[in-house]
MARKEKOL-143574 format. One record per residue (C-alpha): residue number from 1; residue in three letters; y, z, x. Coordinates in steps of 0.5 Angstrom, whole numbers, plus 500, padded with zeros to 3 digits. Each point is the difference from the previous one (the first is absolute). Example, Ala and Ser with C-alpha at 12.3 -4.5 7.8 and 13.67 -1.06 7.14 Angstrom:
BEGIN
- i|aa|Y|Z|X
- 1|ALA|491|516|525 .
- 2|SER|507|498|502 .
END
This chain:
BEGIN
- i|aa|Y|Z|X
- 1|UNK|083|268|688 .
- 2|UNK|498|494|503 .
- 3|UNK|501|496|507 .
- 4|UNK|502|493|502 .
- 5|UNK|493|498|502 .
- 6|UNK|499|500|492 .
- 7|UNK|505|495|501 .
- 8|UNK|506|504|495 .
- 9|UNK|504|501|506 .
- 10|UNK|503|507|502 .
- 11|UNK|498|507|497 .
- 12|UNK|502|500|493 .
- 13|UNK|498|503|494 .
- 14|UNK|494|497|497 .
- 15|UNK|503|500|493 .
- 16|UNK|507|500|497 .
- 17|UNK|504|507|498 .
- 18|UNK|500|503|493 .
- 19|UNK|507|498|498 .
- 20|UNK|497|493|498 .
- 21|UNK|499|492|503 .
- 22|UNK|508|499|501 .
- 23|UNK|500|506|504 .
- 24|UNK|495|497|504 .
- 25|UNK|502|493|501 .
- 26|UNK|508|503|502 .
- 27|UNK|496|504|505 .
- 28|UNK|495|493|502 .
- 29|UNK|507|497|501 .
- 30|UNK|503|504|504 .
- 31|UNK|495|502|504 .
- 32|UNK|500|491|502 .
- 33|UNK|507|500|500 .
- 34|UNK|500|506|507 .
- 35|UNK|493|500|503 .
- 36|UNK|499|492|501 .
- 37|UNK|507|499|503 .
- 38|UNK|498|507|504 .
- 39|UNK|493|497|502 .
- 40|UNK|504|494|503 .
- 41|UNK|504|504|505 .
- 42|UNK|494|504|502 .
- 43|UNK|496|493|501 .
- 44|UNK|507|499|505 .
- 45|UNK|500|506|503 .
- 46|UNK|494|502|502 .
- 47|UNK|498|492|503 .
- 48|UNK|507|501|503 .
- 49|UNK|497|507|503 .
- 50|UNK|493|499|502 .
- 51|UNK|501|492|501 .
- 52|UNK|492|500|497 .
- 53|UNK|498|495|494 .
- 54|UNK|496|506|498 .
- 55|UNK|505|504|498 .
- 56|UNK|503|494|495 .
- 57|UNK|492|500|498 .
- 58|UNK|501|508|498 .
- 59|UNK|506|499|496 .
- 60|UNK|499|493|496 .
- 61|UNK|492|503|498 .
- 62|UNK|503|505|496 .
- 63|UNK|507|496|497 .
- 64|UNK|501|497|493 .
- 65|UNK|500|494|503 .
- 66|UNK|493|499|500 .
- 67|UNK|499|502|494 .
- 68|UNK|503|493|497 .
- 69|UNK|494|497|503 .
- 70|UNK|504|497|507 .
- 71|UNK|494|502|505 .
- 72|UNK|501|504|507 .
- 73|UNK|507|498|502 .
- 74|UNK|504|500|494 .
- 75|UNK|503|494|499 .
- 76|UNK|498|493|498 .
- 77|UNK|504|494|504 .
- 78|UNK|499|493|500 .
- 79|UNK|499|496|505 .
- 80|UNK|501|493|500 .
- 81|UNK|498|498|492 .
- 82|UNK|496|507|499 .
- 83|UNK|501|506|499 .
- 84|UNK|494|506|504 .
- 85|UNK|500|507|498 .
- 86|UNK|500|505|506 .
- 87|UNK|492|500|498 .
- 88|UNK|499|492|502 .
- 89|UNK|506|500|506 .
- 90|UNK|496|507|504 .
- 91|UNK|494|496|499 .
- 92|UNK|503|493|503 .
- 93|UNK|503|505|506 .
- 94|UNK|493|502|501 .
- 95|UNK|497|494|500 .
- 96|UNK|506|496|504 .
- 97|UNK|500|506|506 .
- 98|UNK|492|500|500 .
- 99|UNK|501|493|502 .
- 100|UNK|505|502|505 .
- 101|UNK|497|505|504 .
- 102|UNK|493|496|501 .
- 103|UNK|505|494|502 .
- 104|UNK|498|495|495 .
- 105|UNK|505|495|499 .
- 106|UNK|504|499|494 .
- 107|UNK|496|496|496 .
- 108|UNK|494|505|499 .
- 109|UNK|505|506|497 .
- 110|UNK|502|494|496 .
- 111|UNK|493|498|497 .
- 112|UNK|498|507|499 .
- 113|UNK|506|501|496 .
- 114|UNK|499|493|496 .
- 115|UNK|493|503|500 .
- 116|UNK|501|506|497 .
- 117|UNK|506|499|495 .
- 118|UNK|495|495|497 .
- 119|UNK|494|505|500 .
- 120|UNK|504|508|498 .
- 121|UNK|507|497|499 .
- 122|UNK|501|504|507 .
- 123|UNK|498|507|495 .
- 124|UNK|494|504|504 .
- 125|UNK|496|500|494 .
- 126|UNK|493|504|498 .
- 127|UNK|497|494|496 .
- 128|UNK|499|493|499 .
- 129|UNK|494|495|499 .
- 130|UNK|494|503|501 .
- 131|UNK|501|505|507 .
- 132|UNK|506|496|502 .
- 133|UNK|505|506|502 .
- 134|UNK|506|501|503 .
- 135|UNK|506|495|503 .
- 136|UNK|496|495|502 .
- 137|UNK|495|501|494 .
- 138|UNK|493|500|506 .
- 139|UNK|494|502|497 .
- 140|UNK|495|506|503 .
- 141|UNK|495|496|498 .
- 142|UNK|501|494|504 .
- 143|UNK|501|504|507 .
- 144|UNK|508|502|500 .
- 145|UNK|499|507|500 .
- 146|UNK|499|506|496 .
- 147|UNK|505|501|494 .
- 148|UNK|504|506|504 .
- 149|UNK|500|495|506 .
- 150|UNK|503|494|494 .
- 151|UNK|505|504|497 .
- 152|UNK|503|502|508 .
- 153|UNK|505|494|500 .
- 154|UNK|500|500|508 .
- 155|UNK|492|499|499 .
- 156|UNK|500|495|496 .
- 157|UNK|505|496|503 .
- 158|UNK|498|500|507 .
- 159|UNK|493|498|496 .
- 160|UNK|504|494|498 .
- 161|UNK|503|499|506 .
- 162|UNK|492|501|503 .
- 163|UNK|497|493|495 .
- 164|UNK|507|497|502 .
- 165|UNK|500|499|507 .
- 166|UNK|493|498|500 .
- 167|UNK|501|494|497 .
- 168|UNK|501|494|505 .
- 169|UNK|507|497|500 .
- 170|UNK|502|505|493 .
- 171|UNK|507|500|503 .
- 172|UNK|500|492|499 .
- 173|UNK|497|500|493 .
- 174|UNK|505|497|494 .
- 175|UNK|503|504|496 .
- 176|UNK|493|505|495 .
- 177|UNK|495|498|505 .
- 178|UNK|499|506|504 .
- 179|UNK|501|504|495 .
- 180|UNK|495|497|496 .
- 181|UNK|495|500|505 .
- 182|UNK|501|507|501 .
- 183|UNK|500|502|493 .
- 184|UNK|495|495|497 .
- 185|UNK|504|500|493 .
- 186|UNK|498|497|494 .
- 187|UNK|507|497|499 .
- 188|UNK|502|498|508 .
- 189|UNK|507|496|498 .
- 190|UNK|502|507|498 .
- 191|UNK|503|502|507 .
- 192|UNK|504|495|503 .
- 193|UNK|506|500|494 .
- 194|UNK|500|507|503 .
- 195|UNK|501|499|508 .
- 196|UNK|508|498|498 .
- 197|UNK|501|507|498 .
- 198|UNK|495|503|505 .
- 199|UNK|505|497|505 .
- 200|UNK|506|505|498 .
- 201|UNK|497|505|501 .
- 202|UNK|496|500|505 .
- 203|UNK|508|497|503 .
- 204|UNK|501|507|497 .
- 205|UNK|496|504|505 .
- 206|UNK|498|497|505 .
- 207|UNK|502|503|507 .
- 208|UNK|501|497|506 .
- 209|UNK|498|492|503 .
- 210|UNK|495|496|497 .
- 211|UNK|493|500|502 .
- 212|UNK|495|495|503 .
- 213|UNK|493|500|495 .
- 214|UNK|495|502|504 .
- 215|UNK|493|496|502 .
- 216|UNK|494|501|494 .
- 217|UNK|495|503|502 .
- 218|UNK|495|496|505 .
- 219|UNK|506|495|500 .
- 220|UNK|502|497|507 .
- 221|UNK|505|504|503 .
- 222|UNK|502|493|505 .
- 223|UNK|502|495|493 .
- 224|UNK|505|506|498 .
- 225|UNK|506|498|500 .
- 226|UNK|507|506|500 .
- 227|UNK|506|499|496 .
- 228|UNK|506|499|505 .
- 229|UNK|506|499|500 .
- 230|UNK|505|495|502 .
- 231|UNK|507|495|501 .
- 232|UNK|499|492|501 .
- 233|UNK|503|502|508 .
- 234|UNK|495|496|504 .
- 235|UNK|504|493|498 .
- 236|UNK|493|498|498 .
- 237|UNK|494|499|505 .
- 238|UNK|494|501|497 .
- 239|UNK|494|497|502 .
- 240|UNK|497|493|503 .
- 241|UNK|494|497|499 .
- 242|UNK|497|495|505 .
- 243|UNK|495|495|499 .
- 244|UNK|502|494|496 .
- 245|UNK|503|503|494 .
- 246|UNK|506|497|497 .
- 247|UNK|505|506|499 .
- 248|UNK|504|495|497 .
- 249|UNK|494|497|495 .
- 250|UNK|496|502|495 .
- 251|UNK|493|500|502 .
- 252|UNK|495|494|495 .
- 253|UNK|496|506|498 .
- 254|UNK|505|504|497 .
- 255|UNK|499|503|493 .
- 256|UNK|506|503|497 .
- 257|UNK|499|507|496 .
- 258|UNK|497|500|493 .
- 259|UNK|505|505|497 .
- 260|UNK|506|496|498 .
- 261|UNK|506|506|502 .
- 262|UNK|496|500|507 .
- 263|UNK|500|493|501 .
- 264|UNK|507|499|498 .
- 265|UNK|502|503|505 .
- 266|UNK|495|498|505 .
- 267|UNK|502|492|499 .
- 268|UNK|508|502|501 .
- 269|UNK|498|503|507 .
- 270|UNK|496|495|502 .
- 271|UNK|505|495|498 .
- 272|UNK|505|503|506 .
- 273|UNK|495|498|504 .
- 274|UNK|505|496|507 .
- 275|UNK|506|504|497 .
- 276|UNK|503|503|505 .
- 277|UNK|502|508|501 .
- 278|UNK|507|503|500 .
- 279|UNK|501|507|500 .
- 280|UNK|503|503|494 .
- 281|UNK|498|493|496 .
- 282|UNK|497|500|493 .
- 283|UNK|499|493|498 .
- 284|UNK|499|495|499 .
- 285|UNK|502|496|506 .
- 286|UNK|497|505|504 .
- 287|UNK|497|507|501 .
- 288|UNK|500|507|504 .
- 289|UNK|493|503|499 .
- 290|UNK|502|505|494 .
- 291|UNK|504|495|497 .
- 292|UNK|494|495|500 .
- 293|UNK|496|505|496 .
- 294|UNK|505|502|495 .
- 295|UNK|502|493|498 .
- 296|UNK|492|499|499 .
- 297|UNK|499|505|495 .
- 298|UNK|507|498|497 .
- 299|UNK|497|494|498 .
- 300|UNK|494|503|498 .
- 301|UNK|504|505|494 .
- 302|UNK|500|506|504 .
- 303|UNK|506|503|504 .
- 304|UNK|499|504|506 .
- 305|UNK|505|503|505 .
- 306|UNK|503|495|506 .
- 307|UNK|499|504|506 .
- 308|UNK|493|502|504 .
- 309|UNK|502|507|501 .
- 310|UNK|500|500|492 .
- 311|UNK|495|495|498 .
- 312|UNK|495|505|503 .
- 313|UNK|501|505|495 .
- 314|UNK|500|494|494 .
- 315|UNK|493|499|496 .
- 316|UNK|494|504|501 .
- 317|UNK|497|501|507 .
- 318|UNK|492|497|502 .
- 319|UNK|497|504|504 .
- 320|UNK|495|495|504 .
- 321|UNK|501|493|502 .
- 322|UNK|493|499|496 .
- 323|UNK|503|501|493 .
- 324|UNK|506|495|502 .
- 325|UNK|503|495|494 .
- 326|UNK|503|494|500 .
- 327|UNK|507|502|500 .
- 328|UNK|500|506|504 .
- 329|UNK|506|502|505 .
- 330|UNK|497|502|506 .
- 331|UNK|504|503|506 .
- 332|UNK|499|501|508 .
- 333|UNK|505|502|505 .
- 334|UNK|503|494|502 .
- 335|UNK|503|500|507 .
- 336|UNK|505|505|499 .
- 337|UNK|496|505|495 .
- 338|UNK|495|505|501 .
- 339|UNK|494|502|495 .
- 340|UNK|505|505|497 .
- 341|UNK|505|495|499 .
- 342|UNK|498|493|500 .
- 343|UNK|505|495|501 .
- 344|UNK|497|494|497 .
- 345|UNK|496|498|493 .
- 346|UNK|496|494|497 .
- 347|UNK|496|498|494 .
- 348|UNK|493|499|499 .
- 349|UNK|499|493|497 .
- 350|UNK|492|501|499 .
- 351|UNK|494|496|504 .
- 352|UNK|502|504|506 .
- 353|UNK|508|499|501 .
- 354|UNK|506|502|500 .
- 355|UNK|507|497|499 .
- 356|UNK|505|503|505 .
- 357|UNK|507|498|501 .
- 358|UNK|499|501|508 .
- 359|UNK|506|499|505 .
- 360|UNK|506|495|501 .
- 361|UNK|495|496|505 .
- 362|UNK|495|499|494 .
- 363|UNK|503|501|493 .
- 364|UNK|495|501|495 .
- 365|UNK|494|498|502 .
- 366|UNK|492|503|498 .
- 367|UNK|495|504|505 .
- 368|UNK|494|504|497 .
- 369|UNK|498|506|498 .
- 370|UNK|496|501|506 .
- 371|UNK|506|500|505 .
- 372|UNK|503|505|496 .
- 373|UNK|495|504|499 .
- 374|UNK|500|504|506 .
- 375|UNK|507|502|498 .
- 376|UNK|501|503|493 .
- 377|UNK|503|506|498 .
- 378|UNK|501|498|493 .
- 379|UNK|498|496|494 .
- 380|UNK|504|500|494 .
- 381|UNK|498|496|493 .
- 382|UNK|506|498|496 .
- 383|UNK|494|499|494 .
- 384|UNK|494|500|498 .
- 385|UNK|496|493|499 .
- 386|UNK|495|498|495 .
- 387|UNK|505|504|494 .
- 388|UNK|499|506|504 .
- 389|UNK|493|500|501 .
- 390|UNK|499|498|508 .
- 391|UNK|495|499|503 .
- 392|UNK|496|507|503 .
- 393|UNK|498|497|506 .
- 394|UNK|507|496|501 .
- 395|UNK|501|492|502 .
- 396|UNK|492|499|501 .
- 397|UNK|503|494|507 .
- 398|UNK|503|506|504 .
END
């Protein structure tokens, strides 16, 4: 006789009756036909009773279905164009809720998830090149643990997250960079292709709002800029500079982006220099702050959402004034807004300045970054420049 943990299911007979195979295969059959439905209403019962995934745990080690290879949880499903067994969707549950509960945001869930689809295809596997093991395929002998702590997918992943974090503007990083940076592949061009479906997921089982990526180690808490979120109510306002800045003219010394998707849209904001500011308006004889901001991303090929309150949540977030790129949206309170829902954004079009479509008295006009500094509580970039390698340090002007 033998138990389901040699993996053959129920106690049964070890070896068919004396009346022959038919004899055994009908009696295979019928042994399909009642238990598995049986085990089913179990499954349902006993969640239904004790309200526990571990009694769901208890029935489906022992069923059929695991037999056929489908891994803990039973049944594959397909999310968006792929098909996960239970094995992989535990394991990006795992990965997505260890992001949750150290509150990182949702691009860190992602970028583990890309990162392990490539390195284990979401399987904790024991084995891999050299001592690599597990789901992220990290190697005791490079210093992420010992193979028991490997093989603990809690451990690896917050190891994962431990490297990511530590890495200045990872959150800002194009598509690949941050994974490769943590995992010092010998094919880097593997994990962005994978971050598309890593998103699914990561939609899958993420709980609760976004996050707010944390300072690196050793990073300058003051230059870290929050998420927020917010509408375009301030009916403009942003900021004035004195001195002798023109708001109306392009300084001599102005040198447009090298990057040809930023530059576009930098030229197309700066071409509404003098326009003026009408609530609500979106082009191309005037503006209101949001509408500004769409129409130059619109020119350059991008399509972003119309309002401030959305076009916060567009993009990816920079977590520093110092990593700010031409292109960039940044957002302030405005007169009406607060730092959790500003009123009032612009774009940062290089050389230390910004665009904004500021207010019915002076329509479209350009102010420094500095003035704006003081005030921001959100960056979002639209794209990535330089064919998505930015540059570390952001615009070396600022």
């Amino acid at each position: 006789m033998r138990n389901c943990a040699d993996g053959t299911g129920s106690t049964v007979a070890a070896h068919p009756t004396r009346t022959g195979p038919l004899v055994a295969g009908i009696g295979a059959a019928v042994y399909l036909l009642l238990m598995v439905p049986a085990l089913l209403v179990a499954t349902v019962l006993m969640v239904s009773q004790s309200g526990t995934l571990a009694a769901t745990a208890a029935v489906v080690e022992c069923s059929p279905f695991q037999r056929l290879g489908l891994g803990p949880g039973g049944f594959t499903q397909q999310i968006g164009d792929e098909t996960f067994t239970g094995e992989q969707l535990t394991n990006a549950q795992t990965i997505v809720t260890v992001a949750v509960r150290r509150s990182l945001p949702r691009r860190a869930a992602v970028l583990a998830l890309a990162t392990a689809m490539v390195e284990s295809g979401l399987v904790n596997v024991d084995h891999g090149d050299r001592d690599s093991l597990g789901l992220f395929q990290q190697r005791p002998s490079q210093g992420w643990g010992s193979p028991a702590e490997i093989l603990a997918p809690v451990y690896a992943t917050n190891k994962f997250y431990d490297a990511l974090i530590a890495l200045p503007g990872w959150h800002t990083m194009p598509p690949g960079a941050a994974e490769q940076a943590v995992q010092r592949s010998q094919f880097p061009d593997r994990y962005a292709p994978r971050e598309s479906a890593a998103a699914m997921l990561t939609d899958r089982y993420w709980q609760g709002p976004d996050n707010h990526a944390p300072p690196a180690p050793g990073a300058d808490p003051v230059v870290d800029v929050d998420p927020a979120y917010g509408g375009c109510q301030d009916m403009g306002k942003g900021n004035l500079d004195p001195g002798d800045l023109d708001p109306k003219k392009l300084p001599p010394d102005f040198t447009l982006p090298g990057d040809p998707q930023q530059s576009r849209a930098v030229v197309y904001a700066l071409a509404q220099l003098g326009k003026p500011y009408v609530w609500g308006a979106t082009g191309p004889d005037a503006f209101d702050c949001s509408g500004l901001t769409q129409a130059a991303w619109a020119h350059a090929g991008v399509a972003i959402s119309r309002t401030t309150y959305t076009q916060v949540h567009d993009g990816i977030p920079v977590g520093s004034l110092t990593w700010i790129q031409p292109g960039d949206l940044v957002f302030i309170p405005g007169s009406d807004g607060t730092p959790a829902a500003p009123g009032h954004v612009g774009i940062y079009v290089g050389n230390g300045y910004m665009v904004d479509a500021y207010d019915t008295d002076h329509g479209v006009i350009l102010t420094t970054l500095d003035s704006w500094a003081p005030k921001v509580v959100s960056i979002r970039r639209i794209a990535t420049g330089d064919n998505g390698k930015p540059p570390p340090e952001g615009d070396p002007r600022t």
